[in-house]
N, C-alpha and C positions, 0 to 999 in steps of 0.2 A: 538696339533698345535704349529708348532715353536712361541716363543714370537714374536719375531720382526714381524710377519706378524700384530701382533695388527697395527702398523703403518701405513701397506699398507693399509689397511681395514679400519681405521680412515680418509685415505685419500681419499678413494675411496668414503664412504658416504658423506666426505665435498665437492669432486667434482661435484656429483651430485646436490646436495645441489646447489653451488654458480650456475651450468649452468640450474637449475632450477628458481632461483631465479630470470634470466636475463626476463623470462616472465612477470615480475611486469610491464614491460613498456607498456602490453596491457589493464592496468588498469585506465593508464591513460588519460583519454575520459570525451567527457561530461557530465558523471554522478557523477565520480570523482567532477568534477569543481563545479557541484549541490552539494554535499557532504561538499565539504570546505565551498562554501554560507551559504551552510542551519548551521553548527556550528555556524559560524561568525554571522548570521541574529539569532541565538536562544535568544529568553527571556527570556527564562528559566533554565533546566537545562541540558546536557547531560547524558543522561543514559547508560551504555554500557551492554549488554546481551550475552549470549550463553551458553551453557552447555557443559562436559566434556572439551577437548582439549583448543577449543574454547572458552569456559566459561574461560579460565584461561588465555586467548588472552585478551581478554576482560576487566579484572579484571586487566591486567596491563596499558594497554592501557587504561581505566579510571583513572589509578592513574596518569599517563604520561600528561593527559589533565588535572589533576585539580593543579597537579606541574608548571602546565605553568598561574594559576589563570584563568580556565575554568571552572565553578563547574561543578561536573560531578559525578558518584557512579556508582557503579556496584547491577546489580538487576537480582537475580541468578531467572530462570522462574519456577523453581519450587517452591521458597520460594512465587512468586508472588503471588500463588495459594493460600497462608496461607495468606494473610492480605498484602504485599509487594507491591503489587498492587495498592496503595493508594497513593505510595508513588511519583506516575508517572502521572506527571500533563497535560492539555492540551498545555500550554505553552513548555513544554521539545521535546528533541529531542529522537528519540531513535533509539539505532544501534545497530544492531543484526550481531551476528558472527557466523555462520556455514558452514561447509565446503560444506556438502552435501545439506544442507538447507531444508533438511527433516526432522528432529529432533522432534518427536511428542512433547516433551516435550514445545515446542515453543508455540504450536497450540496455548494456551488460551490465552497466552501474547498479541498474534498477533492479535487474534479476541478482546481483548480489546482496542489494540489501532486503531483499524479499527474504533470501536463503535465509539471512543472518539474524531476519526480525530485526532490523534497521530500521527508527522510527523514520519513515519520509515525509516530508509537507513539499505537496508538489503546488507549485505554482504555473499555470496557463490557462489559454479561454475556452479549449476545449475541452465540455466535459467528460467526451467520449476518447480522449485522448490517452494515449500509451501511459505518457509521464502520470496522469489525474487517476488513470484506473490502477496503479501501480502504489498511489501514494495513501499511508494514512490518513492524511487530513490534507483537504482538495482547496486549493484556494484560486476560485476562477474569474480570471480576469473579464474584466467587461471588452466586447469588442467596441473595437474604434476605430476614427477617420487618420489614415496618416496625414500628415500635413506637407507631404511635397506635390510638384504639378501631377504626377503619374500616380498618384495614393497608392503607391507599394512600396517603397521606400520605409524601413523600419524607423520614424520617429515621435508619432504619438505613442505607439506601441509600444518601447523604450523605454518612452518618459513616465507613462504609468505603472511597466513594470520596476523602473525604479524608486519612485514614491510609494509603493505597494511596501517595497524592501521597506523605506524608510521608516515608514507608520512604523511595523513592524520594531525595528530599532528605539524610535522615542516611542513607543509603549511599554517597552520594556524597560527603557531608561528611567522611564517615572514609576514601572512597579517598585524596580529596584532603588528609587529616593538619589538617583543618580545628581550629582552637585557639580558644582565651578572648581571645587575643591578635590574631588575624585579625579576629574576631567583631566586636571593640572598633575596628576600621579601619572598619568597615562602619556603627559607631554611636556617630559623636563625638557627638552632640550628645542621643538619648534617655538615658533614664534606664538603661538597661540598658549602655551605653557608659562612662556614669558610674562603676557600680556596678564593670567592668572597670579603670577606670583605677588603674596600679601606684605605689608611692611613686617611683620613678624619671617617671612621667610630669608627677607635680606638683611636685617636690621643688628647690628652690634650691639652687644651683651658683656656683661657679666664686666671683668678686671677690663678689657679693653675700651670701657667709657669712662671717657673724662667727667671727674666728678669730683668737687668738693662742698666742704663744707663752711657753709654760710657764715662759719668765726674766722677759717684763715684769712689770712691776708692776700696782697694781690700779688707777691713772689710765690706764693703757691700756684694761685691761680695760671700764676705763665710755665711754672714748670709741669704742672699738669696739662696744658693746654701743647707743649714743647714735647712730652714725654707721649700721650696718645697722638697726637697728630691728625686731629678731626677739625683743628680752626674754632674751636671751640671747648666751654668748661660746661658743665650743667652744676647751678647752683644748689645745695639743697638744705634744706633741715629738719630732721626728725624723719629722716627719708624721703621727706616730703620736697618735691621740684617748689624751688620758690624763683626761679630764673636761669637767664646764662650769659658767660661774658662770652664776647668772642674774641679774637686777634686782634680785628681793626678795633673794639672799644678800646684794648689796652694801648693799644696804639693812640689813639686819637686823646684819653688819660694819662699818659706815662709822664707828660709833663710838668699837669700840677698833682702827682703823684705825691700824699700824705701816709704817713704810716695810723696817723690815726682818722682816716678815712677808712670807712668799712670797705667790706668788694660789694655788699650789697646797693651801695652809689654809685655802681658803674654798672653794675648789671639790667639788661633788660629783663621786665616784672611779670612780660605775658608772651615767653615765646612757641614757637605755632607747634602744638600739642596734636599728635592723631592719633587713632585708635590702629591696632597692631594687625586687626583683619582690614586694613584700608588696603587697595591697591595699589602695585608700585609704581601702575604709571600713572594714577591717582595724587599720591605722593612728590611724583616726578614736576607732574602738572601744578601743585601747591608750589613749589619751589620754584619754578620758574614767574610765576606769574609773583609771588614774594621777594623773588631775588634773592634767595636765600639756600644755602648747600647744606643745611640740617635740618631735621625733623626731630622732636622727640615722641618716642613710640609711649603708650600706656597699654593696658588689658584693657577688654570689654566691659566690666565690672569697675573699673576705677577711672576710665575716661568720663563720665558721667558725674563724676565726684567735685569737688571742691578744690580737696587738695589732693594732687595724682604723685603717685609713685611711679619713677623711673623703670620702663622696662628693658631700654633700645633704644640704636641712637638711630637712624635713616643718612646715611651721607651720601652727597648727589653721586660721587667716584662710585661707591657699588651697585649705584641704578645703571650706571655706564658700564661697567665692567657685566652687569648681566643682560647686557643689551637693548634694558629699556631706553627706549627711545619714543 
């Protein structure tokens, strides 16, 4: 086979695919609408189910709901069989994934949350099926073309049942006013949590900002600037940021250095000022494209003003140290 046919034949299974995929919109009904409720109304937990293909739909799509602070687990129906089963309260919801929704493997799951009055939301395309006659609320998949040569191959089939999940997930995220701000609760520590953190989350506070006032002089200025170790003074008065010296000015000063020169002759009169919900690689990007290793933070309410009150300093070393990059 010529190589470049790989391409035609890549494109040809993605076609199918996206003009399969268009069938999702017959999903959306009112059993779907009972499906987001019954999440939204649980006290308990979300469980997600199915075996082979499905099982691995499942297992994503439970992670994707407890990332948004849903709890939620993955409860494979054959380990259920060994003790797993316990783990599935009357309080929980549970949502089953099969395409055919014949899957023997289901049977025992299904007959326990029958016994238990276990709410089920069963998801497959048939509606005469084990899983569908078994579930409170039926959510039936449209049938579709696989996209491999032999159209048995489970991958249109897959990809609808995982975008099925999905909707599911951002509808609920939006019932619930789900934010970049929650998002970042749910991912201190990956890069996507990173990527969320605001200049208010890294930003230096309180005693540990170099700070003086607009009457000392420039031997203040360098012991304050010596004593926090930010390379920088934030000038002020009446609370109020009216500049800042940094290192190299006192440096590149130090020569015709006057005692009866003010520090406000050495200070710069406009420096680069952000609001304290900016992000940090936001921030990060201000600074390099400035050349510059500090930011000064303000609130929401006083960015906007005239004259800003100091909240936070932003220095580049704690965008490095939290990984922004």
């Amino acid at each position: 086979m010529n190589k470049k046919n790989y391409i035609s034949i890549a494109k040809k299974s993605a076609n199918i695919q996206i003009n399969e995929l268009r069938k999702i919109k017959k999903v959306f009904n009112f059993s779907f609408i009972k499906a987001v409720d019954s999440i939204l109304n649980c006290k308990g937990k979300v469980i997600f189910a199915g075996v082979g293909k499905s099982g691995l739909i499942a297992r994503k799509i439970s992670a994707t709901f407890s990332s948004v602070g849903i709890p939620s687990f993955f409860c494979h129906p054959s380990e259920a069989l060994h003790g797993d089963m316990g783990q599935i309260e009357k309080k929980d919801l549970l949502i089953i994934f099969s395409y055919s929704g014949n899957t023997s493997e289901l049977t025992n799951m299904l007959k326990y949350a029958n016994r238990y009055k276990i709410k089920i939301i069963g998801v497959a395309s048939k509606p005469d099926s084990l899983l569908l006659k078994a579930s409170d609320i039926k959510i039936i998949l449209p049938k579709v073309r696989e996209s491999d040569v032999t159209g048995m191959v489970p991958t249109s089939s897959t990809s609808i049942t995982l975008l099925v999940g999905d909707c599911l997930a951002t509808t609920v995220m939006q019932r619930k006013q789900f934010s970049k701000e929650k998002f970042k609760v749910f991912h201190p520590g990956g890069m996507i949590g990173k990527s969320l953190l605001l200049a208010k989350d890294i930003m230096i506070t309180g005693v540990k900002m170099p700070v003086v006032n607009i009457k000392k002089n420039l031997k203040d200025v360098l012991k304050e600037i010596n004593k926090k170790n930010l390379g920088i003074a934030v000038i002020q008065q009446n609370k109020f940021i009216k500049g800042i010296i940094t290192d190299g000015d006192l440096r590149r000063e130090i020569r015709n250095y006057s005692n009866k020169k003010r520090i406000e002759n050495f200070m710069s009169k406009n420096p680069m000022i952000v609001n304290e919900n900016m992000t940090a690689s936001k921030a990060l990007s201000i600074m390099n494209d400035k050349k510059i290793t500090s930011l000064l933070v303000v609130d929401d309410n006083n960015y906007v003003r005239k004259n800003k009150i100091l909240k936070g300093i932003i220095h580049i070393h704690s965008l490095l140290e939290k990984g922004i990059r």
